[in-house]
N, C-alpha and C positions, 0 to 999 in steps of 0.2 A: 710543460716541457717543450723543447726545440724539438724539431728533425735533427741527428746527425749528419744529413746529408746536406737538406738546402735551407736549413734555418725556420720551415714553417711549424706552425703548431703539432706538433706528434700524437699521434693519436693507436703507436703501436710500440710495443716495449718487446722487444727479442732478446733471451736470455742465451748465455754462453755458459756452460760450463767446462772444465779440463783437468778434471782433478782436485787441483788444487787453487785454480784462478774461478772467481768470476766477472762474467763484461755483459754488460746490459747494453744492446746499441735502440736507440729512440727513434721510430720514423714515420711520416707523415706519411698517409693514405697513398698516393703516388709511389712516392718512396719504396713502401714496404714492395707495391705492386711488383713495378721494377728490381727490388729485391727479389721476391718471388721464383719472376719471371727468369732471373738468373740462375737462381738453383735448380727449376723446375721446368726447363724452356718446353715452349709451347708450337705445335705447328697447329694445321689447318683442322688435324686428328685428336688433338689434346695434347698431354704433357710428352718431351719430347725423351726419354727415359736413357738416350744413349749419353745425354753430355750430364746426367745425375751420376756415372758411377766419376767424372772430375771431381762433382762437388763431393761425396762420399770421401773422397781421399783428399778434401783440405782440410784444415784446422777446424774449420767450422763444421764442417760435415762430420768430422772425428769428434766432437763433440757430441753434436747432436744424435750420433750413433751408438756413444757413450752414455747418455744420458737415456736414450730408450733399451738399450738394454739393463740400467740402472732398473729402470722405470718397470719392467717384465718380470727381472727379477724380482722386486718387491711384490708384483702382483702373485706373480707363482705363490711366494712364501706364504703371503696373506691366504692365495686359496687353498694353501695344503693347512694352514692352522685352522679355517674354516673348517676342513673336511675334518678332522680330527677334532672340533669342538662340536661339531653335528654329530658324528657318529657315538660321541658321551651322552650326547644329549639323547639320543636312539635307544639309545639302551636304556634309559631313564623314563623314556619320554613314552617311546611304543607301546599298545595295547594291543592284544588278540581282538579282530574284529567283530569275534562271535561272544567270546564271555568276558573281555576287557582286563584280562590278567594283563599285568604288566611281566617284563622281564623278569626284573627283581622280585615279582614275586615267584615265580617260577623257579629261578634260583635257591631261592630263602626257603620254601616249599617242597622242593625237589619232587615236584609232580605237577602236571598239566590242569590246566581246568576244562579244558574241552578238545576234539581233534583239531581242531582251526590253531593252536596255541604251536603246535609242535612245525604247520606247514609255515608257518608267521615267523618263529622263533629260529628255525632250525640252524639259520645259516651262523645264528651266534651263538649257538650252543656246541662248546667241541664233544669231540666222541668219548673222551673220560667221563663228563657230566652225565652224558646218557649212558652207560655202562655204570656207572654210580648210582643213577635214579632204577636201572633193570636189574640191579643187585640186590635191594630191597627185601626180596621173597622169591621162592619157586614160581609158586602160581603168579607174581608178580612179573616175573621175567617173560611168563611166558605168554603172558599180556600184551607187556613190551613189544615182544617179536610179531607177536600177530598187529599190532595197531602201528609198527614199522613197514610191514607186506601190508596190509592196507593203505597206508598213506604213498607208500613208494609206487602201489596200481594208481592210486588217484591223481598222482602227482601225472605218472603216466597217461594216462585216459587225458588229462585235462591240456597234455602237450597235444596231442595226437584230436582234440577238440579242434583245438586252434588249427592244425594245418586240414583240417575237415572243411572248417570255414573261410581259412585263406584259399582252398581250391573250389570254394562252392557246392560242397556237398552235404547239402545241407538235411540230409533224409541220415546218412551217416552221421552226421553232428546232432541230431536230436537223440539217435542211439546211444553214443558217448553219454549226452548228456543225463540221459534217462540210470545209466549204465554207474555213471557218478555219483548222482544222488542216492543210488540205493545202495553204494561202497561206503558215502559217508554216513549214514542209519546205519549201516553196519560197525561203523565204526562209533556213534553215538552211543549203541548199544553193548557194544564192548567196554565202553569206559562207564 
């Protein structure tokens, strides 16, 4: 193809969009440059961004402002169906680190397979589910409530770990940690 400009071989295709029009302009390496250079004027520092808000407000600039927000849009939507095809797939997909329950089986079970299961799960489990699984029996509920106060100190200890080790006290964080492990035996032995 031509340049639109001065007839040499083009080697750059510029598309226009407007809605409803489209215009394809053709231009040769020089060309484009000096195109470029018009939308985007250059001083001694780089681009010169005061005479970009002219080109913004021509035709071609409405355009091309039209088409990246086009453009955004489509990306938004694509990563919010992403997110919501991931999060399916989480619920499906996740296992307990420790005894490899899945969700679903969790669900389907209406009981844990180990205490790692309930810190892994919890955020998808609502509080009907768990007052369904603690209604079970007496002596079941009161299972529940203890291996709830257990996991809620572990959860705690294991925050109060980390800000042990982000301030460098590490004689403090070997106590935590010591302090943890024998919260989660405690909890081993309860289930």
């Amino acid at each position: 193809m031509k340049c639109d400009k001065c007839n040499n071989e083009s080697t750059f295709e510029i598309h226009f969009y407007d809605g409803e029009k489209h215009r394809v302009m053709n231009l040769c390496k020089d060309c484009y440059s000096k195109y470029m250079n018009e939308i985007f004027p250059q001083d001694e520092n780089g681009i010169d961004f005061s005479k970009f808000k002219d080109f913004i407000k021509s035709d071609e600039g409405q355009a091309i402002t039209d088409l990246l927000k086009e453009a955004l849009n489509v990306k938004i939507n694509f990563d919010i169906m992403n997110m919501k095809n991931n999060r399916e797939e989480q619920k499906t997909l996740d296992k307990c680190p420790n005894c490899f329950k899945t969700l679903e089986d969790i669900l389907e079970d209406k009981k844990f397979g180990c205490s790692e299961c309930y810190t892994t799960f919890k955020d998808r489990l609502d509080d009907e589910f768990l007052k369904n699984m603690a209604n079970g029996s007496e002596a079941n509920e009161e299972e529940n409530v203890e291996i709830k106060i257990l996991v809620n100190k572990i959860e705690k200890k294991e925050e109060a770990l980390k800000d042990s080790i982000e301030k460098e006290d590490f004689e403090g964080a070997c106590e935590l940690r010591d302090e943890i492990n024998k919260l989660k035996s405690d909890l081993e032995n309860l289930k």
